[in-house]
N, C-alpha and C positions, 0 to 999 in steps of 0.2 A: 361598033359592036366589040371589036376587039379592043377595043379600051377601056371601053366599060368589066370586062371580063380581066383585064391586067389592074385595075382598080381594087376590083373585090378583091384580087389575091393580096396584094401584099396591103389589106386592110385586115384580111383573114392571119396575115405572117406577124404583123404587130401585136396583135391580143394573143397570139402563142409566147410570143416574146415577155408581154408585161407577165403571162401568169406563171413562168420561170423563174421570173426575179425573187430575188429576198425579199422580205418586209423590211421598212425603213424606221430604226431605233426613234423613238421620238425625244426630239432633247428637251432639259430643262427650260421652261422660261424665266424671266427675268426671278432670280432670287427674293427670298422674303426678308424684309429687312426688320431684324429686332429692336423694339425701344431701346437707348440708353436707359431707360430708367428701369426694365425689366433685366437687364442685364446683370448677371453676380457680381461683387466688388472684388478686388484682386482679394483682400484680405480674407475672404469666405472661402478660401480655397488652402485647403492642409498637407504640409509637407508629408509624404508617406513616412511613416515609422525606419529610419536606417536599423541593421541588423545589430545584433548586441556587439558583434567583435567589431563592429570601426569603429567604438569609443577607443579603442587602442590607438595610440599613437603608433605611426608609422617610424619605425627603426629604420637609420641607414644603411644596415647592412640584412643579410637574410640568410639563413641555415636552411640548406637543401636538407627535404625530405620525400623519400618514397612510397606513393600509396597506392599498392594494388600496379604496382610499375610503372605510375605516371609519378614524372617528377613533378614537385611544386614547391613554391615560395611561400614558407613558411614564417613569419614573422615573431623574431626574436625579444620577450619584453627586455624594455629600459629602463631604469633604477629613474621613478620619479624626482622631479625637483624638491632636493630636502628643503624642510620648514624652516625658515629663519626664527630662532631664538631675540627676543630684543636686548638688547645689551643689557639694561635694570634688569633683567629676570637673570641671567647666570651667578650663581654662588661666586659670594668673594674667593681667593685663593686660601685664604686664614679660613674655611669653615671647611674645606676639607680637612680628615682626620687620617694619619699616617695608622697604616695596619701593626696590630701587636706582635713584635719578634719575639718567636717560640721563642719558648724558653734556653734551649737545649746552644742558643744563640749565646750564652753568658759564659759558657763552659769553654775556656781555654783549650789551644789544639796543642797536643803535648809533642815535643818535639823528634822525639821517636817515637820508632813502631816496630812490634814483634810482629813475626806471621805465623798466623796459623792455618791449621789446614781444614777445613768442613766439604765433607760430600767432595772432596777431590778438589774442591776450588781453593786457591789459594787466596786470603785476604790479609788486609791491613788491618790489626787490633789494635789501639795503643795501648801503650802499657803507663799506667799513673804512677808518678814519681811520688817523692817525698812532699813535694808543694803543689804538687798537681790538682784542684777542684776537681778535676773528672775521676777522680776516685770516688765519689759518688755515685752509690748503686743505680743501676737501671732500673726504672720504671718497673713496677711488677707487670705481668701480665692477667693475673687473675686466676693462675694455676699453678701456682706455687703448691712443692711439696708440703702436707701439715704430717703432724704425728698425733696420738691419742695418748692418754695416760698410759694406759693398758702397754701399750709397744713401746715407752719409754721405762716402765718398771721392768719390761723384759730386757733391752737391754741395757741398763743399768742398775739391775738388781738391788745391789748396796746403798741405794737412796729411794728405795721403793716405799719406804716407810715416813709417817710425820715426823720421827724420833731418833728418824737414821743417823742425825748428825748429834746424837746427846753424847758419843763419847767422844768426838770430833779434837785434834792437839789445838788444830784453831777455829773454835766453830763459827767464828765472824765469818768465815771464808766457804765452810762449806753450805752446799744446797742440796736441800731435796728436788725428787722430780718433778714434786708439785709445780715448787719453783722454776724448774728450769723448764719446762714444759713450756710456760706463755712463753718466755724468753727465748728457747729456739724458735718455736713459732714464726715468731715478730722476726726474727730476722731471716728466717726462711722465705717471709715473704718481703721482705725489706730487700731483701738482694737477691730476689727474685729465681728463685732454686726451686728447677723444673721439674728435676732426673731426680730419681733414689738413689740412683749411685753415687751422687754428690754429696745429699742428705746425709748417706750410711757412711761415708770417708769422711767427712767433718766432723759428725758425731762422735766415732769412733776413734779419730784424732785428738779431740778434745775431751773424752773420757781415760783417754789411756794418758795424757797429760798432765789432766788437775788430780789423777787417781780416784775417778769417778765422782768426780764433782766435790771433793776432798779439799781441796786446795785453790787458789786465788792467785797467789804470788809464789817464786820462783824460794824455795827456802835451804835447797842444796845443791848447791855449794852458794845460794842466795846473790845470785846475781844483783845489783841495783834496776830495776824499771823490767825487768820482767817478769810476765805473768797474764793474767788476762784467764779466759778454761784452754787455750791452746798455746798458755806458757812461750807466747811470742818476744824474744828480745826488744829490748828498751827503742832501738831504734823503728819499733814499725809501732811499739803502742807511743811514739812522739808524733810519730806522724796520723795515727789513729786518735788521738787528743786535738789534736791542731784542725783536725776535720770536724770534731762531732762538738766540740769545745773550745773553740777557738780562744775565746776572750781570757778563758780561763788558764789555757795553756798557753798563750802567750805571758801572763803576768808571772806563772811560775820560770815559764824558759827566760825570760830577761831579768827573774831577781837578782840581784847581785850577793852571791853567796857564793863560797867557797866550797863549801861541800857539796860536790857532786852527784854523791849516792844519794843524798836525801832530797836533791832538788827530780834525780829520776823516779825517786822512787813516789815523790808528789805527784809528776804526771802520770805516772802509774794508776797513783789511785783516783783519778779522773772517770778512769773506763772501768773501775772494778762492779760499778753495779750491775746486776743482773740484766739489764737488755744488750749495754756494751761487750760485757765481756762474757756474756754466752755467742756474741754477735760475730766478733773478732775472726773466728776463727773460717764464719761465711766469707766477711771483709778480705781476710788473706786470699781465698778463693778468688774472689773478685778481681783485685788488684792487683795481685802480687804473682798469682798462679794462673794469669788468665787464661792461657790457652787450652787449663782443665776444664774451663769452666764454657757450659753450653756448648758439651762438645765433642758429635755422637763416638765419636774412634775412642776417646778417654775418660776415665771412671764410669766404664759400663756396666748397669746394674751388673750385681752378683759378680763381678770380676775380681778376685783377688788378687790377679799382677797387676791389675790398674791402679789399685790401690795402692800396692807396694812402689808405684813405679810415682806417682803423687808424692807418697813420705819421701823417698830419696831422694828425687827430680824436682819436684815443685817445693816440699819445703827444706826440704837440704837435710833433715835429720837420719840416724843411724835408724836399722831396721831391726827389727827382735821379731824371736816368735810370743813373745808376747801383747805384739801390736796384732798381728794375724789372728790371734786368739778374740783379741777385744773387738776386732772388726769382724771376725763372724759371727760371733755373737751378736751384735747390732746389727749384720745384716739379716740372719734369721727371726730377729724380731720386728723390725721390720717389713718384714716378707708376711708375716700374719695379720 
């Protein structure tokens, strides 16, 4: 009896126990195994697309940058492997063409130098000698002083007419304004005269010279080879010949002649035509006076001591009040 009863129990303690347990996972059985022949070929299988930036070549070195206060390795590009040219393709050495040297390339560097002064700086000007090529006007700039009739009959009154010169002692020599009008012109803009103040002292130099356009050559006390309209000495219309007339003033400078006046007074009449010897007196400016020239502290408009200070200083001649008379005059007509 009592065993029977110790029986039931722990038959009744076992089915307490199983219905505690977990449930048991139930595993895979044996795999399914796929045809080879069902199977995709390696080849049917596609590399994913890489990002656009690893087509960059990787740099050996790398420039830190900061984004948002992480650092990172940023990658620095590399100058690609340049292209090989084939040797038959590069140009012979004979087919390149040497570059054209300016002009300004031909002009002898003279071997002194004045200074002058502009806007307080001091510079190097040369100054053109007697055989100097750089006595050759500068380039115009395209705003050269002109005149008009009208301001050349003002200040020149006495050739304001076609007929002004019918009672002329040498009328070969003199001009009217008509005439000398193109002729300053051309050389106002030939030697490139910016200022009025230059314009009015030159004009005015050269009317109070030839006795308003009166005269050509030098007749008292009749120097030999002077003359020109600013009655410049033999020695600067030699060298104003040998510039604008070379071939010509060479064959008279080395004739072999004895008389000296008449070989000056040949190159003389080299420059007597109306472009040269209206010109002359720019020319001096140019070369001879250069530090008047383009040059705001000197011959400022309407200044009558700059003026005065040109005739003494720049071209060495005695002063009158009758050069002051003829220069205001020019400059008030020119001023309308």
């Amino acid at each position: 009896m009592k065993f029977t009863i110790a029986l039931g129990f722990f038959s009744a303690l076992a089915q307490v126990g199983l219905a505690g347990k977990c449930p048991e996972v139930p595993y895979s059985s044996t795999p399914e195994v796929v045809p080879a022949s069902t199977a995709p070929a390696l080849s049917d299988y596609t590399q994913p697309t890489a990002p656009v930036y690893s087509t960059i070549p990787m740099p050996s070195d790398f420039s830190k940058t900061y984004l948002a206060g992480t650092e990172t390795d940023e990658p620095v590009a590399t100058t690609t492997t340049p292209e090989v040219i084939p040797a038959s393709t590069v140009p012979a050495l004979s087919d390149y063409t040497q570059p054209t040297v300016p002009m300004y390339s031909t002009i002898p560097m003279p071997s002194d130098f004045s200074k002058t002064y502009l806007a307080g700086t001091e510079t190097d000007k040369p100054t053109a000698s007697s055989d100097d090529i750089s006595a050759l006007p500068t380039p115009s700039s395209g705003s050269a002083y002109q005149l008009t009739l009208d301001q050349l009959n003002k200040a020149v009154p006495d050739r304001a007419g076609d007929d002004s010169c019918s009672a002329a002692t040498f009328p070969d020599e003199c001009a009217t304004n008509s005439r000398a009008l193109t002729a300053i012109n051309k050389a106002l803009t030939k030697y490139d005269i910016t200022g009025r103040g230059e314009a009015v002292a030159v004009i005015a130099l050269m009317a109070f010279e030839s006795e308003n356009w009166l005269y050509n050559k030098n007749h008292w006390p009749g120097r030999p080879g002077q003359g020109a309209r600013n009655m410049q000495m033999f020695n600067f219309n030699s060298e104003y010949a040998k510039l604008l007339h070379p071939t010509e003033a060479a064959a008279v400078l080395t004739a072999n002649t004895s008389n000296d006046t008449k070989q000056a007074d040949a190159v003389l009449d080299l420059v007597l035509n109306d472009d040269d010897s209206f010109g002359a007196g720019f020319w001096y400016l140019v070369n001879h006076a250069s530090s008047y020239y383009n040059n705001a502290e000197k011959l400022r408009d309407g200044n009558s001591a700059d003026f005065q200070d040109y005739i003494v200083t720049g071209v060495g001649a005695g002063w009158s009040d009758d050069r002051m008379a003829t220069w205001k005059t020019v400059n008030s007509a020119l001023s309308s």
